[in-house]
N, C-alpha and C positions, 0 to 999 in steps of 0.2 A: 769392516763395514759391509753391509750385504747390499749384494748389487739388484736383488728384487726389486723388481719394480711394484709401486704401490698399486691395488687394482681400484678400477674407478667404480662406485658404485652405479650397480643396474639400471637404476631409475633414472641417472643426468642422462643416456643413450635417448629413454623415452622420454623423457621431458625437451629433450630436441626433437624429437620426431612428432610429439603432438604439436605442439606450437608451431612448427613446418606444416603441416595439417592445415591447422586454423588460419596461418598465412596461406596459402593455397586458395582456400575454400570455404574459410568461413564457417559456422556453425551448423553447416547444411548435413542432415545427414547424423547429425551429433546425439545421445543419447543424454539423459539428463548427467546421468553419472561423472561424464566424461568431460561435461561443464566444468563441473563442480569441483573434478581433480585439475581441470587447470587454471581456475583461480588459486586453488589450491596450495599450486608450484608457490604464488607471489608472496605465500604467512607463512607456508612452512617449507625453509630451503633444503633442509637435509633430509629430509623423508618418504618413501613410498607413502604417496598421498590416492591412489587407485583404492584400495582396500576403507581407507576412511571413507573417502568419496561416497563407494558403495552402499557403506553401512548407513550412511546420514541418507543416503535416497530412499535404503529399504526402510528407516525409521518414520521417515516423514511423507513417504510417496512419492512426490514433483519435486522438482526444481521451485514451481513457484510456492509451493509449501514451506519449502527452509528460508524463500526471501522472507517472509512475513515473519519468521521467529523473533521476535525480541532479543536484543545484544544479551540479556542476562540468560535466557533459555538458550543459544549460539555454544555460551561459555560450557554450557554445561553438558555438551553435547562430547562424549568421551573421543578424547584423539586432538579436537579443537584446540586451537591459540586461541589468548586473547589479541592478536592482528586479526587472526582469520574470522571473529565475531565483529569483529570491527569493519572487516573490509565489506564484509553483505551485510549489515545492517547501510554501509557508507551507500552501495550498489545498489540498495530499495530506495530509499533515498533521494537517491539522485533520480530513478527513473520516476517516483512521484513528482518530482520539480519538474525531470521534462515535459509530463503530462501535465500538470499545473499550467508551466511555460506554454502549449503547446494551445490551450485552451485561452490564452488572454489576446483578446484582438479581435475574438469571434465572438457572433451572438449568442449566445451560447443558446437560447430558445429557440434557435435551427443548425443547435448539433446536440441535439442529445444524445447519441451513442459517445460521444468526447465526453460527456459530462458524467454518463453511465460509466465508462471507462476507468476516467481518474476515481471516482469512488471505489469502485470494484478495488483497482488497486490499493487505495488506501484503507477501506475496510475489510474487505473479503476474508481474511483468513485471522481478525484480531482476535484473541482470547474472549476481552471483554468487549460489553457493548462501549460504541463511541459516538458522538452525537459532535456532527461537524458542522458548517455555514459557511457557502458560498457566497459574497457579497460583489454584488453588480452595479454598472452606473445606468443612465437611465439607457444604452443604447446597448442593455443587456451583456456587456462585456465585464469579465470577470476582473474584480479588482483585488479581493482576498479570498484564498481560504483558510478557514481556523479551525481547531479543536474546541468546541463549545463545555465541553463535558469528556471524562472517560469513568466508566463504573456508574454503582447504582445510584440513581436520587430520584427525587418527586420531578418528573420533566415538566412538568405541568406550572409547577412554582420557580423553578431556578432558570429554565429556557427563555422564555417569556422577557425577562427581565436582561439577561446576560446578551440575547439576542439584537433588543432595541439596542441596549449601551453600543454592542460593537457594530452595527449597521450605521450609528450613527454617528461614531469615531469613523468610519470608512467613506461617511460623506455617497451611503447607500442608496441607490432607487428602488433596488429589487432583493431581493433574498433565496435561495435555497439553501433548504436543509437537510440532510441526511444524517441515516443511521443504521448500524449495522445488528442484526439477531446471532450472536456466534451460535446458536444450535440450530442453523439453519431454517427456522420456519418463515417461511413467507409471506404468513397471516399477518394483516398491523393487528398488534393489542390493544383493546380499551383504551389502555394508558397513550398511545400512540396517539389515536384519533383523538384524544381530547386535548394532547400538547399540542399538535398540530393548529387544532384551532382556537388553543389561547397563545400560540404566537401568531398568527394573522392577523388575532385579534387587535393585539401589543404593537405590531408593527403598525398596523392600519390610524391608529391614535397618534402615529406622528409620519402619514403617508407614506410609507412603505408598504410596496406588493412584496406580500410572501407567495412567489412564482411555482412554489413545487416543493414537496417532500418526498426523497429517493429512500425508499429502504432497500437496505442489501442484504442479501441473508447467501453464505456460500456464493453461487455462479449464479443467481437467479437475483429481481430486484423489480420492485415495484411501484411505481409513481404515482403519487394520487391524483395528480396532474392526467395524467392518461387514463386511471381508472375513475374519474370523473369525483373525486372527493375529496376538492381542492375549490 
């Protein structure tokens, strides 16, 4: 029997030493890449995960780019587990709930940068457009938010309607709406400004304010609330 000793592979030395790091110090300092190899370590145990890491940052640019992938876009992401699409899809997730969570209690009509914020996160980087609804009680604190729509339809006919039902399932005073442009323009469309005000219309017929519609297009986002066409 041969007395060699088994050698340990390369990566458990630095997968001790990053994580010593992060214990230390925290994310200060940290490069995206270096993120992303140490969630990494938790979906795939046995492998130099530095090298994937890399490739998924030069593919997608950010860190906050590969949150927003879709678990089926994740998978298909060469090198990838199906844990490791799982676990950042779990990670975006969670941090919209915290922003959600983070927003209920407040008026939210004297914090609109929170209000900008959770959107941002949740539209900013989708594929498609998504058409979501904030629903409030009367002392402007948020009760729900929901997915109204994803993908194309007549907004003008389907919003309207889908709108009231759940405002008034939620026992609603107030409304916001948003919705995201994935080709980044920051124009509203025709189509925009006329759904718009056949939902305030819709709401107003069973006394609901519709308070604001946020469009988000990339990093930029527009409120007709602020630009006075609301």
């Amino acid at each position: 029997m041969s007395n060699d000793k088994v050698a340990t592979p390369h990566y458990r030395g630095h997968r001790n030493r990053v994580r010593e790091r992060y214990l230390k110090q925290g994310l200060r300092g940290w490069q995206d890449y270096e993120i992303l190899e140490l969630l990494l370590f938790y979906c795939i145990p046995r492998r130099d995960t530095k090298i994937l890491a890399k490739n998924i940052i030069k593919s997608h640019g950010s860190l906050r780019n590969v949150f927003t992938l879709k678990t089926r876009d994740l998978q298909s992401v060469k090198g990838m587990t199906a844990n490791g699409a799982l676990l950042f899809s779990l990670i975006k997730d969670i941090a919209t709930r915290l922003s959600s969570d983070e927003m209920r209690g407040r008026d939210l009509l004297s914090s609109p940068e929170a209000v900008v914020n959770y959107l941002k996160l949740s539209l900013q980087h989708l594929p498609d457009e998504e058409f979501h609804a904030l629903f409030l009680d009367n002392s402007n604190r948020l009760i729900a938010s929901e997915i109204i729509h994803a993908g194309t339809v007549n907004k003008s006919i389907v919003y309207p309607r889908t709108i009231v039902e759940r405002a008034l399932y939620n026992h609603a005073a107030g409304v916001i709406i948003a919705h995201n442009h994935p080709g980044a323009s920051i124009s509203p469309s025709k189509e925009d400004r006329t759904a718009t005000t056949a939902v305030a219309a819709a709401l107003a017929t069973v006394e609901i304010t519709l308070l604001d519609h946020i469009l988000i297009a990339g990093n930029r986002h527009i409120s007709w609330k602020e630009e006075g066409m609301l």
